[in-house]
N, C-alpha and C positions, 0 to 999 in steps of 0.2 A: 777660924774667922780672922784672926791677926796674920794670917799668911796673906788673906785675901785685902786687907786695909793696906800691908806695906810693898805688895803689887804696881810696880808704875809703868807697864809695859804698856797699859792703856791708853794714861795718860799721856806719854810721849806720841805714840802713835795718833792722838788728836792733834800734838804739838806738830809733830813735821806736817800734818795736813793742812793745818792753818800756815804752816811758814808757806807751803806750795801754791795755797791758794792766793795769800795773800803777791806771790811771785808772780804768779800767773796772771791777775791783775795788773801787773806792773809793764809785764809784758805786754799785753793784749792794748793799754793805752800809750805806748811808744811803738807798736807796730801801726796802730791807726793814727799817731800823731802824724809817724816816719811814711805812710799809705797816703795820706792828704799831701805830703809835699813833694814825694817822687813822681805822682800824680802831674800833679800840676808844671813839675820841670819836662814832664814828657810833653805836654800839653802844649808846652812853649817851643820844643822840638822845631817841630815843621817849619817855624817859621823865620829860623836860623838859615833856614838852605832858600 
């Protein structure tokens, strides 16, 4: 029982998953920030020429 309480393979393995997720979030709102504004520079395109 005391093998299984000082055990932390689990615990870490929840840890990198929450760091990943929490990454993943980070990325997903700088690619849509980064998505709205390249957007709109192409948008302006055409009307350069």
């Amino acid at each position: 029982m005391s093998a299984l309480l000082r055990d932390a393979q689990g615990a870490t393995a929840i840890e990198y998953a929450m760091v990943a997720g929490g990454i993943s979030v980070v990325i997903l709102a700088v690619v849509n920030l980064l998505g709205t504004n390249v957007k709109s520079l192409f948008d302006q395109l055409p009307g350069l020429f």
